[in-house]
C-alpha angles and dihedrals in degrees: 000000000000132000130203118182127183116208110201121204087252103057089044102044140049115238080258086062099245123142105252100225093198100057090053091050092051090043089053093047093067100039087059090052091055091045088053093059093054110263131133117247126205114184117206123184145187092177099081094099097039096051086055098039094091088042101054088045109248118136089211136041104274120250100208124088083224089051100053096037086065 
């Protein structure tokens, strides 16, 4: 069986934009429990910007492709 999974910003940031790490540990936890009984697991995230924006210092997300690609 596969499994895709979409993680959204909100679910993997605070309102202050930092990564909840206990949201992605718990996240993790039970990937690895799908992965133990045997199913494929595809992350997708849209999360990836959100989770950089504090630490390269913007106080918003970026506009630029260069930028948020960053």
């Amino acid at each position: 069986m596969r499994w895709v999974i979409k993680l959204g910003s909100g679910l993997l940031v605070d309102a202050e934009g930092l990564l909840q790490l206990d949201v992605v540990e718990s996240i993790v936890k039970q990937v690895v429990e799908l992965l133990k009984s045997g199913a494929e697991v595809l992350l997708v995230s849209s999360g990836a910007v959100a989770c950089g924006v504090r630490q390269l210092g913007y106080t918003s997300l970026p506009t630029s492709l260069r930028d948020r690609q960053a």
